[in-house]
N, CA and C of each residue as an Amber inpcrd file, in Angstrom:
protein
   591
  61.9940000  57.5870000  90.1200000  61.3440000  58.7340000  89.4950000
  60.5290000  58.2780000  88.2870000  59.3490000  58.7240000  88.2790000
  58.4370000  58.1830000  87.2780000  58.8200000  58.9600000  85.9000000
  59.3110000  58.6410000  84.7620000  59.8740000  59.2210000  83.3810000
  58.2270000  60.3650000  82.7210000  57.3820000  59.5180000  82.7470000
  55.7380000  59.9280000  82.5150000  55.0490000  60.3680000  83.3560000
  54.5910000  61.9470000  83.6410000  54.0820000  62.6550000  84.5140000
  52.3320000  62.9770000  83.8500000  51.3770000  62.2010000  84.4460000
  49.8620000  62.6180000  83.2420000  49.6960000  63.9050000  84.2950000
  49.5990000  64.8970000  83.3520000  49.5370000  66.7750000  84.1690000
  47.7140000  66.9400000  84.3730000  47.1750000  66.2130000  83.4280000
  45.6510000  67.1210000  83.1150000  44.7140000  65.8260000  82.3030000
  43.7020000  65.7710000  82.6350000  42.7760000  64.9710000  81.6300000
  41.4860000  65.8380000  81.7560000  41.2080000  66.1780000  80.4330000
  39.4630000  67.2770000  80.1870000  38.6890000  65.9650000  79.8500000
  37.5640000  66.0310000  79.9860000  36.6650000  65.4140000  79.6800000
  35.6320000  66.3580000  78.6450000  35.5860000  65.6950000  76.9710000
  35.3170000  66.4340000  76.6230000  33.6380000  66.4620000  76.0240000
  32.7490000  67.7090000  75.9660000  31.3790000  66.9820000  75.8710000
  30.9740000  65.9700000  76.3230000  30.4970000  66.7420000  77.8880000
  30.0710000  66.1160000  78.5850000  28.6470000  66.1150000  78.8700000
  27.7550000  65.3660000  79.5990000  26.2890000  65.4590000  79.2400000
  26.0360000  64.9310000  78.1530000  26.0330000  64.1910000  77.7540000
  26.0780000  63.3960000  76.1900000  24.9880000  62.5230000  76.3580000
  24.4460000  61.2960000  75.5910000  23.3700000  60.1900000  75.4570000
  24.4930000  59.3600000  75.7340000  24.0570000  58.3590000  76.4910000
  24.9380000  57.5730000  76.8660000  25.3430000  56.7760000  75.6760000
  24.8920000  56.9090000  74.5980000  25.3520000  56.2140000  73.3030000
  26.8160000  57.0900000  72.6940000  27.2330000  58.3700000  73.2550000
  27.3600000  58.9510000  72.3340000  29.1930000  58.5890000  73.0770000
  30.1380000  58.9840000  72.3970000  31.1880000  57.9440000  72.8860000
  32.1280000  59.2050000  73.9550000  32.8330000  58.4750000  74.7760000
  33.7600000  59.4720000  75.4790000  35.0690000  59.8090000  75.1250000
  35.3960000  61.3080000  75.5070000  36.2090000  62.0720000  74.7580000
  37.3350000  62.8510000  75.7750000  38.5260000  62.1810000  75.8690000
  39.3240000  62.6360000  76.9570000  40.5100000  63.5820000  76.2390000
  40.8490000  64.6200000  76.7120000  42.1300000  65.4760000  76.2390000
  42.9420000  65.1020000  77.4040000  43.6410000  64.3700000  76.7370000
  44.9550000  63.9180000  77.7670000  46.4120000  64.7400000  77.5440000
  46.8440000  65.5880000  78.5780000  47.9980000  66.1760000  78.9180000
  49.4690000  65.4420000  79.7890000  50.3480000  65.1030000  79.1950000
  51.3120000  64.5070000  79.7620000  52.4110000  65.0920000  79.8740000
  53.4730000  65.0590000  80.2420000  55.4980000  65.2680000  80.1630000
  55.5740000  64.3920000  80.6290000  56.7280000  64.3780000  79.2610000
  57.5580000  62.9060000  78.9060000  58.9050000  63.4550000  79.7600000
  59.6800000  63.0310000  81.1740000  60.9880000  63.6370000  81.4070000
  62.0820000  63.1090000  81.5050000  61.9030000  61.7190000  80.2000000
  63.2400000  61.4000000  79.9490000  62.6640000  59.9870000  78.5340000
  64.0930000  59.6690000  77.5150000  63.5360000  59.2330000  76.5250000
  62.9620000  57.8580000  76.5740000  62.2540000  57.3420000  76.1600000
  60.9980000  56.2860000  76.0110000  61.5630000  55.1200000  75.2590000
  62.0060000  53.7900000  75.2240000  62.0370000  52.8880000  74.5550000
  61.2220000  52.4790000  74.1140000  60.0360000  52.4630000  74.6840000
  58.4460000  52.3400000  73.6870000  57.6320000  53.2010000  73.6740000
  56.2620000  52.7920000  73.1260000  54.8100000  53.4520000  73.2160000
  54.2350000  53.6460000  74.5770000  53.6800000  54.4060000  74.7590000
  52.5330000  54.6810000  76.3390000  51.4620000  53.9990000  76.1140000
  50.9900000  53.4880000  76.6740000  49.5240000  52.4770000  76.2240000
  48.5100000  53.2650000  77.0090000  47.2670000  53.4490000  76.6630000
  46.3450000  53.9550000  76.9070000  44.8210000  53.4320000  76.8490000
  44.0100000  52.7080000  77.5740000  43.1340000  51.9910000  77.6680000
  41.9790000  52.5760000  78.5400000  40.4470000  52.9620000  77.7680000
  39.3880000  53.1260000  78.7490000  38.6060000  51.5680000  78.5310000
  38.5050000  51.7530000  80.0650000  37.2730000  50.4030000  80.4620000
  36.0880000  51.2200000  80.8390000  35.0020000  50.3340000  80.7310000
  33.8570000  50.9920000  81.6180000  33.2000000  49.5790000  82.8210000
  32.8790000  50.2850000  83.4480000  32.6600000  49.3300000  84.8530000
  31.0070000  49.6320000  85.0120000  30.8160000  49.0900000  84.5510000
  29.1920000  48.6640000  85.0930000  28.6560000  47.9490000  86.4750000
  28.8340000  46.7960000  86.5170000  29.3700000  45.8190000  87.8980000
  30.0950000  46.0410000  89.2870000  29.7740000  46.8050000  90.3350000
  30.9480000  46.7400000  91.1650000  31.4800000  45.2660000  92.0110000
  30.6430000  44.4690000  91.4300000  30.5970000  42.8870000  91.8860000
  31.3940000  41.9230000  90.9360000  31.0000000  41.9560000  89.6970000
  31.3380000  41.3380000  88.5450000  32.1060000  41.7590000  87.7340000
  33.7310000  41.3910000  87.3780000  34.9320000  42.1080000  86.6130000
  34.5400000  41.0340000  85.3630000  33.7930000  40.5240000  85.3440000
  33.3670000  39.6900000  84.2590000  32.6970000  40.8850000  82.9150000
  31.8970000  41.7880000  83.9770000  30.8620000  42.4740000  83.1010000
  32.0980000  43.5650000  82.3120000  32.9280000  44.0340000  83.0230000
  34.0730000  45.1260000  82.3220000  33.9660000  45.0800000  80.7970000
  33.9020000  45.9450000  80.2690000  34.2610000  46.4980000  78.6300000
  35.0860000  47.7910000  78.2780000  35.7680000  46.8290000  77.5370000
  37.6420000  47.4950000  77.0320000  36.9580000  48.4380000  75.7400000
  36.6260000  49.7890000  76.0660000  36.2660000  50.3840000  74.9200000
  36.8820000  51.1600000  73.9240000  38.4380000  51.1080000  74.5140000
  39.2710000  51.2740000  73.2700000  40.9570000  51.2610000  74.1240000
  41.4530000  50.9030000  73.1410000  42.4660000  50.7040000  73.6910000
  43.7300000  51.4470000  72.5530000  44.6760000  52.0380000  72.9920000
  45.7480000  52.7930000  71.3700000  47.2460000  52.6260000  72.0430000
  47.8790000  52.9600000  71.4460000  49.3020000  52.9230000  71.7610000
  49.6850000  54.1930000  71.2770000  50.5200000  55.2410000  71.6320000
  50.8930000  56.4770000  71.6820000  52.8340000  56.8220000  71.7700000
  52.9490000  57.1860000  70.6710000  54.6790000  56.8280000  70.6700000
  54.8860000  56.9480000  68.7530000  56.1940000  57.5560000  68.3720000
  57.3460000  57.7910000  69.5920000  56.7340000  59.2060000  70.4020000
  57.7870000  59.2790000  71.8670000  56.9880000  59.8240000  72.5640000
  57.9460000  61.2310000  72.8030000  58.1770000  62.5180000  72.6340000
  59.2000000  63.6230000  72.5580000  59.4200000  63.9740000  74.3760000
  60.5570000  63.9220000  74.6650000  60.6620000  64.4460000  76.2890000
  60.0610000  65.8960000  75.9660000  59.0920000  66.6090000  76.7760000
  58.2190000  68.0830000  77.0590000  57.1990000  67.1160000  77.3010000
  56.2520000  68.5950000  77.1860000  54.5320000  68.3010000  76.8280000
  54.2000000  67.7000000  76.0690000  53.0530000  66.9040000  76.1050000
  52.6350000  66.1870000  75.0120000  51.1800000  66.4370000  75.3040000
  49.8840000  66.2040000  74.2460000  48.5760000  66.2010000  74.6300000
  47.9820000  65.6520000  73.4160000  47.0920000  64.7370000  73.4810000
  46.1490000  64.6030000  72.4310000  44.4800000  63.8800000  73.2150000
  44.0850000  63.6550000  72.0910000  42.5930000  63.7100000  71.9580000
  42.2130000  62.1020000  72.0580000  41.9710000  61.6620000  73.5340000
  41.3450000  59.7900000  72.7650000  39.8620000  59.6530000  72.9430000
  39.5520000  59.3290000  71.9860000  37.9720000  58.7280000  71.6470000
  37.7490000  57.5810000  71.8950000  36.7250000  57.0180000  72.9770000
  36.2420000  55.4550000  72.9470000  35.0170000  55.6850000  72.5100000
  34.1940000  54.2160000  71.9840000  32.9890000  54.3410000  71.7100000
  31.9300000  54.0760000  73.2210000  30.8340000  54.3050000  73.1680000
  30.4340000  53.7710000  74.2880000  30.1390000  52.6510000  74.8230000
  29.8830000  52.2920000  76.2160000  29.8860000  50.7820000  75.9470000
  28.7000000  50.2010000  75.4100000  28.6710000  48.4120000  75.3460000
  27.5100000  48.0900000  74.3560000  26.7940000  47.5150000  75.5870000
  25.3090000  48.5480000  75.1580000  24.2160000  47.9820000  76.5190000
  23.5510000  46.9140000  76.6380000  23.8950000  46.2040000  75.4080000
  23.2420000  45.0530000  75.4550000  24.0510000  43.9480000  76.7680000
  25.7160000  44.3160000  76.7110000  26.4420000  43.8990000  77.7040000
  25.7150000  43.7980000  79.5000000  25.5000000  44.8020000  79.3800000
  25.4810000  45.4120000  80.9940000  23.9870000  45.0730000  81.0560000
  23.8660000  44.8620000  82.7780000  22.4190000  44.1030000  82.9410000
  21.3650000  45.2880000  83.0270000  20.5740000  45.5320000  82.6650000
  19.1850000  46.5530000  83.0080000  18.8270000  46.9480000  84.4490000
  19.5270000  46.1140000  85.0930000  19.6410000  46.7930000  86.9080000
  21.0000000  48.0410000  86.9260000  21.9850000  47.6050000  85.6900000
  22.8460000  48.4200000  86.5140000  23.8360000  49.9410000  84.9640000
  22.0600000  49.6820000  84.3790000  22.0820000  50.7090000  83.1130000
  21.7670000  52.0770000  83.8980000  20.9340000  51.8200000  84.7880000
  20.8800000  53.0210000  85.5450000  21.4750000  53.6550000  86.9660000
  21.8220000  54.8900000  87.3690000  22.5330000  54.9270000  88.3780000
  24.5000000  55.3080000  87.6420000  24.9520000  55.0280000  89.3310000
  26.2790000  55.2220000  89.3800000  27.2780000  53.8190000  88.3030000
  28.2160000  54.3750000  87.4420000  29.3710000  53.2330000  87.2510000
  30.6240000  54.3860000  87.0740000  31.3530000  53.5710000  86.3270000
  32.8270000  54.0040000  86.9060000  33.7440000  53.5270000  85.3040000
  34.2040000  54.5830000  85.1700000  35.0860000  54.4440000  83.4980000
  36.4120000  55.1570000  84.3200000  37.5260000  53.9180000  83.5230000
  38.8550000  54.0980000  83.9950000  39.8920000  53.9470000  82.3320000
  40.6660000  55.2360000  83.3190000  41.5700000  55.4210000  81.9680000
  43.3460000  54.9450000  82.9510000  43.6400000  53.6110000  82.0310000
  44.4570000  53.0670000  82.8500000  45.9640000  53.3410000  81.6140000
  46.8460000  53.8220000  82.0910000  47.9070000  54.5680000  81.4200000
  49.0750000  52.8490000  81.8760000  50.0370000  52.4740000  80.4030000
  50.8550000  51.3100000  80.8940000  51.7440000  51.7340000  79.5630000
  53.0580000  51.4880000  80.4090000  54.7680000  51.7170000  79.4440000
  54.9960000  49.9090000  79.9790000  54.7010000  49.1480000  78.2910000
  55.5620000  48.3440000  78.0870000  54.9590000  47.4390000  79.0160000
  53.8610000  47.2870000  79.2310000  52.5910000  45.9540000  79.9080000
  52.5450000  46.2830000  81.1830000  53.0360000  47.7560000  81.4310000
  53.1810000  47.4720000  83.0140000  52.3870000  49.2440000  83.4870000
  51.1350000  48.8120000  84.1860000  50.5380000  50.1450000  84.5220000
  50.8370000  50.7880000  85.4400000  51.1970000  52.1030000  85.2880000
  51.6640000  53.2590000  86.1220000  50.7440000  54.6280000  86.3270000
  49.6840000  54.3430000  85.5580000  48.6080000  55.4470000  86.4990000
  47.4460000  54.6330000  86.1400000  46.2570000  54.8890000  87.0120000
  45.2680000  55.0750000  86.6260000  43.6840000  55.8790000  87.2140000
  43.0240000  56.1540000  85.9650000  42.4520000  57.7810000  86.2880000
  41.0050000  57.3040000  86.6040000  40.2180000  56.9790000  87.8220000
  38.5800000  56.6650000  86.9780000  37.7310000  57.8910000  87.4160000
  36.9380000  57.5580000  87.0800000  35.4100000  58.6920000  86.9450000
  34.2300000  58.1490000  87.4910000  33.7630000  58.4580000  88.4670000
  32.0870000  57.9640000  88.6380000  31.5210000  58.7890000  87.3850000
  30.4890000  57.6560000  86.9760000  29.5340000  58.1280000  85.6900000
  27.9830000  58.1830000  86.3850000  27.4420000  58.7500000  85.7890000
  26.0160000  58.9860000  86.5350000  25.1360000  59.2730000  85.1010000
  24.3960000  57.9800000  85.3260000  23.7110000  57.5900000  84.1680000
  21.9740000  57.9550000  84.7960000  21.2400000  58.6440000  84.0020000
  19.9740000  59.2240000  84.1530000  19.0640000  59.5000000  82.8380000
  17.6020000  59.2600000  83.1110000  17.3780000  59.6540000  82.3570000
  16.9720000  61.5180000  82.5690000  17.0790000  62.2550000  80.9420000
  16.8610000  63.7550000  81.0550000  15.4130000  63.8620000  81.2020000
  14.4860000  63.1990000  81.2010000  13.3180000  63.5240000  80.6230000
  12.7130000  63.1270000  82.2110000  11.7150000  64.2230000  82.6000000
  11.2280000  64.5580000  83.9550000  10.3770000  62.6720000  84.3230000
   9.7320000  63.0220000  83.3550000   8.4780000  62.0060000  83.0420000
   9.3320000  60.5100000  83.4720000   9.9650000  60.0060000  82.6960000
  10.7620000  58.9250000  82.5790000  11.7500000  58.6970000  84.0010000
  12.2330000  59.8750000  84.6010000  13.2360000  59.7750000  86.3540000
  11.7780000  59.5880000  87.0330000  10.3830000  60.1480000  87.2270000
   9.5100000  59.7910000  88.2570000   9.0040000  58.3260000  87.9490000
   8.4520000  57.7300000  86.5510000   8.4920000  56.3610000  86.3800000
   9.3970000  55.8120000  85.5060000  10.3500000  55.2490000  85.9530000
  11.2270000  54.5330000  84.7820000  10.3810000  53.2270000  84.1930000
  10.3840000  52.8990000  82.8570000  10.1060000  51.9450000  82.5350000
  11.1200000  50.5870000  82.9150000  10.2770000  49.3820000  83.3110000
  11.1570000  48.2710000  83.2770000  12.2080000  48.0170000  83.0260000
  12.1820000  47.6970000  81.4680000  13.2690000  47.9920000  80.8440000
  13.9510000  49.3700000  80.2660000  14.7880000  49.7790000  81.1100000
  15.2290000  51.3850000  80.2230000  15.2470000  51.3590000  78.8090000
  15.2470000  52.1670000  78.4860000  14.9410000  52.8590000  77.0890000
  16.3860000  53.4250000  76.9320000  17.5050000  52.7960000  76.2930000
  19.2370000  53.4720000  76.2600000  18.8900000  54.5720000  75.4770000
  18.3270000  55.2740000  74.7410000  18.4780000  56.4540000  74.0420000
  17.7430000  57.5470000  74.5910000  17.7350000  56.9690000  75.6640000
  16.9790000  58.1680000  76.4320000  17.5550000  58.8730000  77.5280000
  18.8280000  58.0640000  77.8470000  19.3400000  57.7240000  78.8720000
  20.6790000  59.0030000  78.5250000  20.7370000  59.7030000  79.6230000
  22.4130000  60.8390000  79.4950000  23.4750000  60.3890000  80.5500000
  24.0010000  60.2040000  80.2020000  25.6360000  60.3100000  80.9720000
  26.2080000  60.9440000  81.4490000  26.7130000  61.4570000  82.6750000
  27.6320000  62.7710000  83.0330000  28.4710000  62.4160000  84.0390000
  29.7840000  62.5790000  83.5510000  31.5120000  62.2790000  84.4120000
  31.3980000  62.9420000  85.3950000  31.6920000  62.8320000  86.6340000
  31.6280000  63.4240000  87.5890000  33.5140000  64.0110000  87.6220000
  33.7620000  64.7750000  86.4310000  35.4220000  65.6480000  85.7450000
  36.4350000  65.6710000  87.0090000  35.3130000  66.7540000  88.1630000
  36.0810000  67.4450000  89.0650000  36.5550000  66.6930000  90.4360000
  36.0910000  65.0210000  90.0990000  36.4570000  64.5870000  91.4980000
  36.9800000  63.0000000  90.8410000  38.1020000  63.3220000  89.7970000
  38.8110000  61.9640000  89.7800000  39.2850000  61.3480000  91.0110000
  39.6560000  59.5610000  90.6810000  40.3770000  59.1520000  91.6740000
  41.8580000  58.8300000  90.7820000  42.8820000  59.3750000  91.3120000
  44.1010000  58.9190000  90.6230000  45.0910000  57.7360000  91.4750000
  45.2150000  56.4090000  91.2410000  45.9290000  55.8710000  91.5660000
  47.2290000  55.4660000  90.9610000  48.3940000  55.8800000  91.4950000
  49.9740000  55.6710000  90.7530000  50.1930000  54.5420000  91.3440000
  50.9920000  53.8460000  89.9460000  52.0650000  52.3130000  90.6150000
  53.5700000  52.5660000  90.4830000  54.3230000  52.1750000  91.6480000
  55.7340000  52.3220000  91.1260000  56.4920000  51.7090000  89.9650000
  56.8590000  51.5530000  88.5870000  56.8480000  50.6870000  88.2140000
  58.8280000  50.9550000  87.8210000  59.4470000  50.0220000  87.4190000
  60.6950000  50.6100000  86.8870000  61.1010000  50.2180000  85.3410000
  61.1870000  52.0040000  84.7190000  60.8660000  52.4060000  83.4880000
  61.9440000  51.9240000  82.4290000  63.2170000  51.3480000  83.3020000
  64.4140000  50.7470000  82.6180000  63.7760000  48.9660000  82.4190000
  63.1920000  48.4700000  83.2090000  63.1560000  47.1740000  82.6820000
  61.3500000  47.0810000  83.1260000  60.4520000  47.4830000  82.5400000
  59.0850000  46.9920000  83.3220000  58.4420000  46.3300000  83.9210000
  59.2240000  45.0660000  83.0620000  59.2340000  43.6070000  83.0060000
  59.2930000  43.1900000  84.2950000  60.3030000  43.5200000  85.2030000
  60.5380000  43.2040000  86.4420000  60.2470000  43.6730000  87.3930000
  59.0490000  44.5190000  87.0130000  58.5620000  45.0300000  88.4510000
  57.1430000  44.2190000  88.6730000  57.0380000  43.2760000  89.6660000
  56.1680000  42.7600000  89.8490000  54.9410000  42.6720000  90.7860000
  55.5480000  43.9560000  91.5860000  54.2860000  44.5790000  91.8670000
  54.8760000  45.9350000  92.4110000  53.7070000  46.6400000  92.5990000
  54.0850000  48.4850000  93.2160000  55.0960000  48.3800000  94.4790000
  56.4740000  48.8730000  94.3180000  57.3160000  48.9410000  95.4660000
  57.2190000  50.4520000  96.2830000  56.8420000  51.2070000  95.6260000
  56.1560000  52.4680000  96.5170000  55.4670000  52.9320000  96.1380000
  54.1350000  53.7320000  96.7900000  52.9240000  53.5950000  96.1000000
  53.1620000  55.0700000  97.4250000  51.7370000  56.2220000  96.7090000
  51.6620000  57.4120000  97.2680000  50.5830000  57.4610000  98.2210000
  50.6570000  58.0200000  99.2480000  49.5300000  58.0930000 100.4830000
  48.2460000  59.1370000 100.0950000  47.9920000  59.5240000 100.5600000
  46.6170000  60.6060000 100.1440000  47.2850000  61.7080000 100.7040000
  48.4690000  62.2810000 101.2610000  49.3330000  63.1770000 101.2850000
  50.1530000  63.4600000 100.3210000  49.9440000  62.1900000  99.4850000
  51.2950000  62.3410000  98.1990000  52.8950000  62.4870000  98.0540000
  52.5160000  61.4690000  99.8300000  54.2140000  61.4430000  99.8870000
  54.1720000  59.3480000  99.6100000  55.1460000  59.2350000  99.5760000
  55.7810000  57.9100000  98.7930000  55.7190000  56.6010000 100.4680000
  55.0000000  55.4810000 100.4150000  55.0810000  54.5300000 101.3100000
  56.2650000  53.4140000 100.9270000  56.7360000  53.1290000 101.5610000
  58.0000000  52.1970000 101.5860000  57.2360000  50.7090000 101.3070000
  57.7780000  50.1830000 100.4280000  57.0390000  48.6000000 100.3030000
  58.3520000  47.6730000 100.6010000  58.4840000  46.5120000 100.4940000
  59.6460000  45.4970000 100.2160000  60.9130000  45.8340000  99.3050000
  61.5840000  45.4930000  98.9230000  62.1460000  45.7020000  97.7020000
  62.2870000  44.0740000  96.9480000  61.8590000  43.4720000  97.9530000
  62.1410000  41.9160000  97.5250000  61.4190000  40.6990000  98.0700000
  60.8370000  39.5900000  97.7360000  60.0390000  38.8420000  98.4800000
  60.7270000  38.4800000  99.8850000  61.7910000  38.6730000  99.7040000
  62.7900000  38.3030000 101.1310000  62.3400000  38.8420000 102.0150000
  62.2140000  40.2770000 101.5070000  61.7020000  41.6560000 102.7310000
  60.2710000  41.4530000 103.0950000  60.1630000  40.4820000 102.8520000
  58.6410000  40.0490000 103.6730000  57.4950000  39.9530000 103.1280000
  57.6120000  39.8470000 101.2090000  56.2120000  39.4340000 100.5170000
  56.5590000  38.5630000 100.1850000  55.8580000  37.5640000  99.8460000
  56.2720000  36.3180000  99.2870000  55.9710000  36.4410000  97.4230000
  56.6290000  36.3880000  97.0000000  56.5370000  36.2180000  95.6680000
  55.4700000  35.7750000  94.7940000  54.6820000  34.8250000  95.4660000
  53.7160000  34.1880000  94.7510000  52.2330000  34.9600000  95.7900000
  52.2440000  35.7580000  96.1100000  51.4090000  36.4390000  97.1660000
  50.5510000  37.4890000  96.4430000  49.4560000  37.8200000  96.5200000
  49.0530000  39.1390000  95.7900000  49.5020000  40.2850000  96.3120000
  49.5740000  41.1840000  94.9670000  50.2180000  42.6360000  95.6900000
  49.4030000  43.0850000  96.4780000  50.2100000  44.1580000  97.1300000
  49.4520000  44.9370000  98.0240000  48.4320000  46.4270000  97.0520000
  47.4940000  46.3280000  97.7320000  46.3450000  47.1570000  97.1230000
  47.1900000  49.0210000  96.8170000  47.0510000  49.4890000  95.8990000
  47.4040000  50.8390000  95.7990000  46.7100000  51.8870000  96.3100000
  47.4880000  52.7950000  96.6200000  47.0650000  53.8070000  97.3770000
  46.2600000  54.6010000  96.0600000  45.4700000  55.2740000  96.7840000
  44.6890000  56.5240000  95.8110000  44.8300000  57.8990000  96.2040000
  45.1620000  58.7210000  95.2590000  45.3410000  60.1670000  95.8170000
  44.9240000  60.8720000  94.5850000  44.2470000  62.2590000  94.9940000
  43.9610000  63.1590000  93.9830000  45.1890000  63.6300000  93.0670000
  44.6230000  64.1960000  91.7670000  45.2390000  64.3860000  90.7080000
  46.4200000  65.7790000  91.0540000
């Protein structure tokens, strides 16, 4: 049973300049007590080729943590465009809000971003090089992808990869419980399932 249930994430002021930074209202229940902080990290994904290009645009720790509801407000800045290549300033990317108790991640939320410019003139000829302050941003809110990891909340440490992971029905797939049971230990995990929020 997962102790940390994320209920809701708003995306807040949206339509923004892509300079202007992103603003998530994160809703959780806590349903049992916490030996640490919840870690909370947005990346932004520019690259669907290159995990090189990724930028960690903020990262916080959240704790102590009260068993109920919990909700607050995280702010990243945006990413820096000088990073990301001028082929892939414009168009589709992808910002992920990856939730981890104690180094070990147990949700994570992303967003297609859809980067455009507002100005009529500028979408029929883009200049060469984009112009970033010209440029708007908009989360595509209503069609997260949520992927859960099994992780176990008594020792984190030892879960070394997802032992049940949820189908797109949102019922629970059976994994190994042990490299014995047929992964090999030194093997990469198996890929996580994705299911809506």
């Amino acid at each position: 049973m997962s102790y940390v249930n994320i209920t809701d994430v708003k995306i807040l002021k949206n339509d923004q300049p892509f300079l202007a930074p992103f603003e998530f209202e994160i809703t959780f229940e806590c349903l049992s007590e916490l030996k640490d902080d919840l870690d909370f990290k947005v990346v932004y994904v520019s690259s669907g080729t290159n995990e090189d290009k990724d930028q960690v645009l903020e990262s916080v720790s959240v704790g102590p943590i009260p068993i109920g509801i919990n909700k607050f407000v995280l702010e990243a800045p945006p990413p820096n465009p000088s990073a990301i290549d001028a082929s892939d300033l414009l168009g589709v990317s992808v910002v992920l809000l990856q939730v981890s108790y104690m180094s070990s991640e147990f949700m994570r939320i992303g967003y297609l971003v859809n980067n455009e410019y507002a100005d009529p003139a500028l979408k029929a000829a883009p200049p060469a090089l984009p112009v970033v302050d010209r440029i708007v941003k908009n989360l595509l809110a209503d069609k997260p992808r949520v992927t859960r990891f099994h992780i176990n909340w008594d020792d984190p440490q030892a879960t070394y990869y997802p032992r049940k992971l949820l189908d797109d029905d949102g019922e629970y797939i059976d994994m190994p419980d042990s490299p014995e049971d047929g992964m090999d230990q030194d093997a990469a995990p198996p890929a996580p399932v994705s299911a809506g929020f």
